[in-house]
C-alpha positions in Angstrom: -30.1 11.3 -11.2 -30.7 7.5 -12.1 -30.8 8.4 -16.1 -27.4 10.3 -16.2 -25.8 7.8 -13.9 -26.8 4.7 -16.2 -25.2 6.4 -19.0 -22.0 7.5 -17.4 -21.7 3.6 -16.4 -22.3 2.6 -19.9 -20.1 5.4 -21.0 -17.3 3.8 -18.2 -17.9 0.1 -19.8 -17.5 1.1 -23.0 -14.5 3.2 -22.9 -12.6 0.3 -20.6 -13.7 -2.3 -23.2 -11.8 0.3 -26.3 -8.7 0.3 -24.1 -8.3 -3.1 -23.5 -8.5 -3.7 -26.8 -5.6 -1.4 -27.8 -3.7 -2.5 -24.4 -3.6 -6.4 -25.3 -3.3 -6.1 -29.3 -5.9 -9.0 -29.9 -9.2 -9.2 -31.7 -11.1 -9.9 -28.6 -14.6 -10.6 -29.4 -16.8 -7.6 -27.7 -18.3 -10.3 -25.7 -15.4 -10.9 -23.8 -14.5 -7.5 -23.8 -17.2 -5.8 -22.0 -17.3 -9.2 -19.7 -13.5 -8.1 -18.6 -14.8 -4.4 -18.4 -17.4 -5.3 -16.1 -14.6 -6.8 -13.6 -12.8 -3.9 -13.4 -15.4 -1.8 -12.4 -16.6 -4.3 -10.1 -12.8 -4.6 -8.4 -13.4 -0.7 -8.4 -16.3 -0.2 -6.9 -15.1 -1.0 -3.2 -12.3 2.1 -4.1 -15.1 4.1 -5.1 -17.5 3.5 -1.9 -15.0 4.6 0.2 -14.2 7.7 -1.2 -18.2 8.6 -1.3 -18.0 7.8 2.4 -15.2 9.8 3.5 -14.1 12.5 1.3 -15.4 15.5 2.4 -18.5 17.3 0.5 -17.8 20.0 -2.1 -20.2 22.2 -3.6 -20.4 21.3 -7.3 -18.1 23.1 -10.0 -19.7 26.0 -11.7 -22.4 26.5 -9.4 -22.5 30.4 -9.8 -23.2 30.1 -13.7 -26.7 31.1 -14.2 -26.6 32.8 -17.7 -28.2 36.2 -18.7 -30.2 35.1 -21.4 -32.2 31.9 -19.4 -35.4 30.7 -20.3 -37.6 29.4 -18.2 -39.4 26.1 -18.5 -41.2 26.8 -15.1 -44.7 29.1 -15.3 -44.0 30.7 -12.3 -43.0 34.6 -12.8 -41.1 36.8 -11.3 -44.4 39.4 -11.7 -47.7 38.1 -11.0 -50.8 40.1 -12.3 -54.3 38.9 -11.1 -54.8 36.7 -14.1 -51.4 35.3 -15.0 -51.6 32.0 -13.4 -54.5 31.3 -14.9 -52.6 30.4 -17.9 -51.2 27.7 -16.1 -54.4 25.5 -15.8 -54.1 23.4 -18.9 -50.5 22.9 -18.8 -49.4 19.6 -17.5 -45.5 19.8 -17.9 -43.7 18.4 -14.9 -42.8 20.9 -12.1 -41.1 19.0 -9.3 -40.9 15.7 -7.4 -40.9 15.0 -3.7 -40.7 12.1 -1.2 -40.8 11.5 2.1 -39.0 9.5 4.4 -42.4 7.8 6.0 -43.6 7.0 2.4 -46.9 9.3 3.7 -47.9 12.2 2.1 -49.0 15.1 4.5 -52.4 16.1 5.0 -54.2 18.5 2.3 -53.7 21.4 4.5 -50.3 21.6 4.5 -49.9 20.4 0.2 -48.9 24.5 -0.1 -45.4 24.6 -1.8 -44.2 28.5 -2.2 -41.3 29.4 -3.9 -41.0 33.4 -5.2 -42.3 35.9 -2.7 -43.8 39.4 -4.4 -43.8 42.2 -2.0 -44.2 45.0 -4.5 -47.3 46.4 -5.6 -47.8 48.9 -8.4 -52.1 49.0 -8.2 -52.0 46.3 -11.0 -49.2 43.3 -10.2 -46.8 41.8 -7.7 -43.7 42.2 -8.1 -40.7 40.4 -6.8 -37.9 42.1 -5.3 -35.1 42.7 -8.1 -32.5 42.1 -5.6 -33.5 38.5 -5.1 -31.6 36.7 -7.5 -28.4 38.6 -6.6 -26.1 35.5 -5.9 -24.3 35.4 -2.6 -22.3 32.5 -0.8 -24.1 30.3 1.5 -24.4 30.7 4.9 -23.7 28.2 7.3 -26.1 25.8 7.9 -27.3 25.3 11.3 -26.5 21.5 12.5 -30.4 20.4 13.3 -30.8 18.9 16.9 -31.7 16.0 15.6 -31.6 14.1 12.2 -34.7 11.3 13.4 -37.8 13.5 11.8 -39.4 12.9 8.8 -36.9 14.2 5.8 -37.7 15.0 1.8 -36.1 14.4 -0.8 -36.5 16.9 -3.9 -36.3 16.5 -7.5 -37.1 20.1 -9.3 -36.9 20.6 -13.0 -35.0 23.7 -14.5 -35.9 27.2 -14.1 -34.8 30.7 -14.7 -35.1 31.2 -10.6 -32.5 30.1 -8.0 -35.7 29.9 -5.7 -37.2 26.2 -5.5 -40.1 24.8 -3.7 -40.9 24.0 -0.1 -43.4 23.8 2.6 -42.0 27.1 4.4 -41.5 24.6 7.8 -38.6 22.2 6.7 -35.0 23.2 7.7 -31.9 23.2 4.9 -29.4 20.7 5.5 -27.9 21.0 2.4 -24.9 23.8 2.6 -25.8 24.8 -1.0 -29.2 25.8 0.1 -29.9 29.9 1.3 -33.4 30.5 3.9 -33.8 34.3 3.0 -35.9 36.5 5.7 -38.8 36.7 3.2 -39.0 33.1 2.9 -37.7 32.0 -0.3 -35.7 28.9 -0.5 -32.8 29.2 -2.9 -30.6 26.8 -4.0 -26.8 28.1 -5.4 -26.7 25.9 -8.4 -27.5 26.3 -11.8 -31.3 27.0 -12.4 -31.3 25.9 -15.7 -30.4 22.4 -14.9 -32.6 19.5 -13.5 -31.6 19.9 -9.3 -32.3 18.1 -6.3 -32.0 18.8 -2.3 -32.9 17.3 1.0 -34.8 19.0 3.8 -35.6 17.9 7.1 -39.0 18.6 9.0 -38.9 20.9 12.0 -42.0 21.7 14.1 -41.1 25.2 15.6 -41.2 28.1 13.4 -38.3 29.4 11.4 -36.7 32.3 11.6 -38.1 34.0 8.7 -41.7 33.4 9.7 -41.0 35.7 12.8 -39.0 38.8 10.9 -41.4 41.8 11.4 -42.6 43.8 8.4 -41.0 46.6 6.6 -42.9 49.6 5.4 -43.0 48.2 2.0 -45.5 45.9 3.5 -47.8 48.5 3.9 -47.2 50.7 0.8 -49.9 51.1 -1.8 -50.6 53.6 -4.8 -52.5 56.4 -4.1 -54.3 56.8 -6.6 -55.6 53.3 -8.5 -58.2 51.1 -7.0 -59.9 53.9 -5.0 -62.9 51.8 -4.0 -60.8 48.8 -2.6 -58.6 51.8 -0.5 -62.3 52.9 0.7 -63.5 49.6 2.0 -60.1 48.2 3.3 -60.1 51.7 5.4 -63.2 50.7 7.1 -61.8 47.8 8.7 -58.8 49.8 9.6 -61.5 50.8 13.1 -61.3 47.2 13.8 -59.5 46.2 17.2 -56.7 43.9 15.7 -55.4 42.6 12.7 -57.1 39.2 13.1 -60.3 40.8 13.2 -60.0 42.6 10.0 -58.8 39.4 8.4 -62.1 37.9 9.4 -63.9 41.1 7.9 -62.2 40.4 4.4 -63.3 36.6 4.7 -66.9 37.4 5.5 -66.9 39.9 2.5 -65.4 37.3 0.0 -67.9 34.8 0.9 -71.2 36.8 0.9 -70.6 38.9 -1.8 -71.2 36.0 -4.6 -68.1 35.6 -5.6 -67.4 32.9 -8.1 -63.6 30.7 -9.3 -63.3 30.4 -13.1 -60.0 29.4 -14.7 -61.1 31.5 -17.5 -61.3 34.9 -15.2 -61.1 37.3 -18.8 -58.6 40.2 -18.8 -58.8 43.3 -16.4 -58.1 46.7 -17.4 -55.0 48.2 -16.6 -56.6 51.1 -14.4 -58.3 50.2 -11.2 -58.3 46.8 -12.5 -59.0 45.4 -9.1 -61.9 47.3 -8.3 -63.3 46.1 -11.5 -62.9 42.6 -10.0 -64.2 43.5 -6.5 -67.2 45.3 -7.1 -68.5 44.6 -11.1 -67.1 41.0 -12.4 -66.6 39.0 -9.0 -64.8 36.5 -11.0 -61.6 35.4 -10.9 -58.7 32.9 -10.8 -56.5 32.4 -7.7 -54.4 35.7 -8.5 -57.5 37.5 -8.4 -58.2 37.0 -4.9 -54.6 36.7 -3.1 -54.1 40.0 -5.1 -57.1 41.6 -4.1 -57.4 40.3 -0.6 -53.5 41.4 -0.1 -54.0 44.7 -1.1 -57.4 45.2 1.2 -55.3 44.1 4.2 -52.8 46.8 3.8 -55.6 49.1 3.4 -57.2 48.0 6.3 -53.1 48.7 8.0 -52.1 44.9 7.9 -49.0 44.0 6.8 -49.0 41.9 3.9 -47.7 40.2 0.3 -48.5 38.0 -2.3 -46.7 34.1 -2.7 -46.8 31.9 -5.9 -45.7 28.4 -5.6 -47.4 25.1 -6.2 -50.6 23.6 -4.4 -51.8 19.9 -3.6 -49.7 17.7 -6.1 -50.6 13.9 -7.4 -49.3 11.1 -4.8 -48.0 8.2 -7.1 -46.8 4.8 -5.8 -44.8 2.9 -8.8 -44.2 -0.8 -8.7 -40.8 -0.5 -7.8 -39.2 2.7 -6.1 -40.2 5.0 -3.6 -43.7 6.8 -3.5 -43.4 10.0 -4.2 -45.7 13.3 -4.9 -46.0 14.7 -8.0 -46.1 18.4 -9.1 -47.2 19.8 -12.4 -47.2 23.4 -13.7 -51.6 22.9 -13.6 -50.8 22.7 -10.0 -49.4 26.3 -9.6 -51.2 28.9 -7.4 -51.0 32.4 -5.1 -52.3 33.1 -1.8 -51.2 35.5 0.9 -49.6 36.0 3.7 -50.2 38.1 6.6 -48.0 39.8 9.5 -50.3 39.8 12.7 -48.5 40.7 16.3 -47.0 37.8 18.3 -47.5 35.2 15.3 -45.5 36.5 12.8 -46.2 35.5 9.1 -49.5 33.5 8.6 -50.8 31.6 5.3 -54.6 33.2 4.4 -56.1 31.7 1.1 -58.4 33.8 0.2 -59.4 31.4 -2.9 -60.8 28.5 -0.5 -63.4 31.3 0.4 -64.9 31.4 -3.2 -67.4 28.9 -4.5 -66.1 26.5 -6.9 -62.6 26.6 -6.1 -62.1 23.5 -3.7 -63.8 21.3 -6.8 -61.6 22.8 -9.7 -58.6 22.5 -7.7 -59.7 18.7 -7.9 -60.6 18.4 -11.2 -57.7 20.3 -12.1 -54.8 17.2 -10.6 -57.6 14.5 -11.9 -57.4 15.9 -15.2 -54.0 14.1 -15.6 -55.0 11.1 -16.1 -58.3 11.5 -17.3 -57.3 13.1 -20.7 -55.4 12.8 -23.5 -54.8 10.0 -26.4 -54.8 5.8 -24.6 -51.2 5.8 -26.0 -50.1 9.3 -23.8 -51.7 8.2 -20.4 -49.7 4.7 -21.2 -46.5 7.0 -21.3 -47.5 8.7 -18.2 -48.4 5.5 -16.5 -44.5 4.5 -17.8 -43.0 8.0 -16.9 -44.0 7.7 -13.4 -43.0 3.8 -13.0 -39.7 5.6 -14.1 -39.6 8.5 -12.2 -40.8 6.0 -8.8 -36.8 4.3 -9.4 -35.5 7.2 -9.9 -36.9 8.8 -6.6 -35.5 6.2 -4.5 -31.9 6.5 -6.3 -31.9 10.2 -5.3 -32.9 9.2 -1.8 -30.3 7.2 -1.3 -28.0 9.6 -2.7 -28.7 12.5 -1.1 -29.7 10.9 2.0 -26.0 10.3 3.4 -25.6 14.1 2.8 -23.1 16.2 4.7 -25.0 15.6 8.2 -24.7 12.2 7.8 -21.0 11.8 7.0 -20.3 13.9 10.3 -22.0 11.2 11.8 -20.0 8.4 10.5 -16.6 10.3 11.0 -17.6 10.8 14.7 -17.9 7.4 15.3 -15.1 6.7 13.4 -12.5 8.9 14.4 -14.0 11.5 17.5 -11.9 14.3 18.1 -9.3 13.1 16.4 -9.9 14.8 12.4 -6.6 14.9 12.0 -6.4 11.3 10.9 -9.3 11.3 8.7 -6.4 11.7 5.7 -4.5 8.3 7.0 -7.9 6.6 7.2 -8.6 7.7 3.9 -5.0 6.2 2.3 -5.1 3.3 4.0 -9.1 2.4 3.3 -7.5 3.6 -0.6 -5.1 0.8 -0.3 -6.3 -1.7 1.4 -9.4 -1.7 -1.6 -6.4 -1.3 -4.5 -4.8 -4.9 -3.3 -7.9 -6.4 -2.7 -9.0 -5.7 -6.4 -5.7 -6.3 -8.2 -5.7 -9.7 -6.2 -8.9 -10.5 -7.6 -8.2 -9.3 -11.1 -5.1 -11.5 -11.2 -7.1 -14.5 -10.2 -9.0 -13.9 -13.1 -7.8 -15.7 -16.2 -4.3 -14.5 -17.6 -3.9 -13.5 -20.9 -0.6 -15.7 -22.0 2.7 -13.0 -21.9 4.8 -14.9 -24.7 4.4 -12.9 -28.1 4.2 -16.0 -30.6 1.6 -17.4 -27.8 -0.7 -14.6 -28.0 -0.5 -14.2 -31.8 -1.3 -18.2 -32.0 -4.3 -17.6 -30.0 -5.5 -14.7 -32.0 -5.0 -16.9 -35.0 -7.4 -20.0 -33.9 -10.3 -16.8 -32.5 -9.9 -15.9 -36.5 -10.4 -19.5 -37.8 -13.0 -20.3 -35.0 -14.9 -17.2 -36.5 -14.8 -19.7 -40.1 -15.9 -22.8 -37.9 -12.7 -23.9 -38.1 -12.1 -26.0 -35.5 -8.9 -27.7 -33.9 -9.3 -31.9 -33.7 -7.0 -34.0 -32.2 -3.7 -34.1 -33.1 -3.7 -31.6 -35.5 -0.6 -29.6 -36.2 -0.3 -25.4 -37.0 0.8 -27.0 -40.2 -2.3 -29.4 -41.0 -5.0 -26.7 -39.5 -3.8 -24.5 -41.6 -3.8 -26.7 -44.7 -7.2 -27.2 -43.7 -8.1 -23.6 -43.6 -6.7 -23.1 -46.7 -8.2 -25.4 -48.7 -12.1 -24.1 -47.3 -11.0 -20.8 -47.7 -8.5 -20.5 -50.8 
């Protein structure tokens, strides 16, 4: 990030300016100090670019810590009850950043960002499956045919969840990055830290998208929500699954129901048929819930998906455009398995009246409230987060993929000289900065010589000046007498 690497440069100036200090023994103003620290880094810096090119890519130290006792500064939840989200509509912390390599943002349609999958239903919430946070090593990433499409950059704050957010299409190119069959993205680094990733757009479906359903797809309770079993059970006679999909839209939409972010609380038993047949008002958990668990009546295959939807697309001053994610921007929908597709988006919220124009007023809200002095801040915060966007671009875009690229043009078949390279690009940087720090002005070797030096900085401090043909003897006199 830009913000730590400032300060580990001012940390770096600061420290080299201390040890020259002690290393030549003088009262150097700090002036000259940091001015001398400076070149060093700068003779540096060539030493520094070539290891960043050619060194090989580790995967960060400490990147199985999580912690048992994490907190969360994400809304998202591991169990999602109808109403849950709901709480999430006033709260405009930051959630994540993205950009994209064409400066664009994609069209609204495709602005769904899921990150925790919840397969398990009780008759009252979602659950996510407990196994999902189980850390295991990577896989190997598959090399992608091509690195030329469109690519995004992610910035996502901390979280109690390995799981981060994604488009479901995008393919991992980062080796610390798992794709697991449900669809969740995770990232094997610490969740409770600020992180960032790079995935590259891929047109065909991936591989979870076409894993076919398991009978926990289909599994409901028995004996809750008896008049939702009845009426998904009547579509059940339909031909395919597609149709009964249609039969759950044209029920939402002619049935009067209504979007509120301020749904009210269900009961605990048969909650959802409460919501169905009595209230018909409710908040996006309320219908992906609802509509999920009428499709595995009705024998379709499907879950619940929380994640982020539609986002603020900023363009700062200076840096790279990027779109903006806010906790207020969290959602659910669904997701259906039909035959020969494979896993399919349905949002059963943009069937309801009122939803499309609170979703809008929910992102324009942003800007339109709060105190002159905290939209200023915003205003400032995103100018900020626009540089810091295009640092992690550049950083993260010459990833791993792209140093196989440069060490193939470099070198071929023949790895095994990648080490030479590397000592003799090492080397050749080392003489080239000592040469230039030795052009640099040389601090005088001869003991009396420096002390006599360190002497006339002390009396220059007093404006006590050398004239012309002045002796040590008469300048001292002279110091003397203005300063008994």
């Amino acid at each position: 990030d830009l913000l730590p690497s400032l300060v580990q440069l001012l940390a770096a100036v600061l420290s080299l300016a201390g040890l020259l200090q002690l290393e030549s023994g003088q009262r150097l103003a700090w002036r000259v100090l940091l001015r001398r620290s400076v070149q060093v880094l700068a003779a540096a810096l060539p030493i520094a670019l070539v290891l960043f090119l050619l060194v090989p890519r580790v995967s960060p130290l400490g990147s199985g810590l999580n912690g048992p006792g994490a907190r969360a500064s994400t809304g998202l939840s591991d169990s999602l009850d109808p109403g849950s989200i709901a709480t999430l509509a006033s709260d405009q912390g930051p959630a994540a950043r993205v950009a994209f390599s064409n400066n664009r943002p994609p069209p609204p349609q495709e602005l769904y960002w899921r990150v925790l999958v919840h397969p398990i239903f009780n008759g009252n919430t979602w659950e996510r499956d407990p196994r999902a946070e189980i850390r295991r090593p990577p896989e190997p990433v598959p090399a992608p045919a091509s690195l030329q499409g469109r690519d995004e950059i992610w910035l996502v704050e901390p979280s109690r969840f390995t799981a981060v957010p994604w488009n479901g299409q995008s393919l991992p190119v980062d080796p610390s990055l798992r794709l697991e069959a449900d669809g969740e993205l995770r990232l094997l680094r610490p969740a409770l830290e600020r992180r960032s990733y790079r995935l590259l757009e891929q047109p065909q479906l991936l591989e979870w998208q076409r894993q076919p359903p398991s009978w926990g797809d289909l599994a409901l309770p028995a004996e809750s929500n008896p008049r939702l079993l009845a009426l998904g059970r009547s579509w059940a006679a339909l031909p395919d699954m597609s149709a009964r999909v249609m039969a759950a839209r044209a029920f939402f939409q002619s049935q009067g129901f209504r979007y509120t972010t301020t749904p009210g609380t269900l009961p605990e038993r048969n909650g959802l048929d409460v919501f169905l047949f009595e209230r018909r008002l409710g908040f996006c958990g309320h219908y992906a819930s609802a509509f999920s668990a009428l499709m595995r009546a009705a024998g379709v295959p499907s879950r619940v998906v929380s994640g982020y939807l539609g986002g603020s697309w900023i363009e700062p001053f200076n840096g790279s455009s990027y779109l903006e994610l806010r906790q207020s921007n969290a959602h659910a929908w669904s997701e259906v398995w039909l035959p020969g597709v494979g896993w399919q988006r349905v949002d059963p919220t943009r069937w309801v009246s009122g939803a499309s124009a609170a979703d809008q007023q929910r992102t324009a809200g942003l800007d339109a409230a709060g105190w002159p002095l905290a939209r200023q801040f915003r205003w400032l915060q995103r100018q900020w987060w626009g540089l810091d966007m295009g640092w992690s671009r550049w950083w993260l875009g010459f990833d791993r993929s792209r140093q196989e690229e440069l060490l193939q043009w470099l070198l071929g078949e023949r790895r095994w000289a990648l080490g030479w390279l590397l000592l003799a690009a090492v080397a050749a940087c080392l003489g080239a900065a000592l040469l230039l720090l030795r052009l640099q002005k040389r601090e005088p070797r001869d003991r009396l010589e420096r002390e006599l030096r360190a002497l006339l900085q002390a009396l220059e401090q007093l404006k006590i000046r050398t004239e012309p043909g002045d002796t040590l003897e008469s300048l001292t006199e002279r110091a003397a007498s203005a300063f008994p």
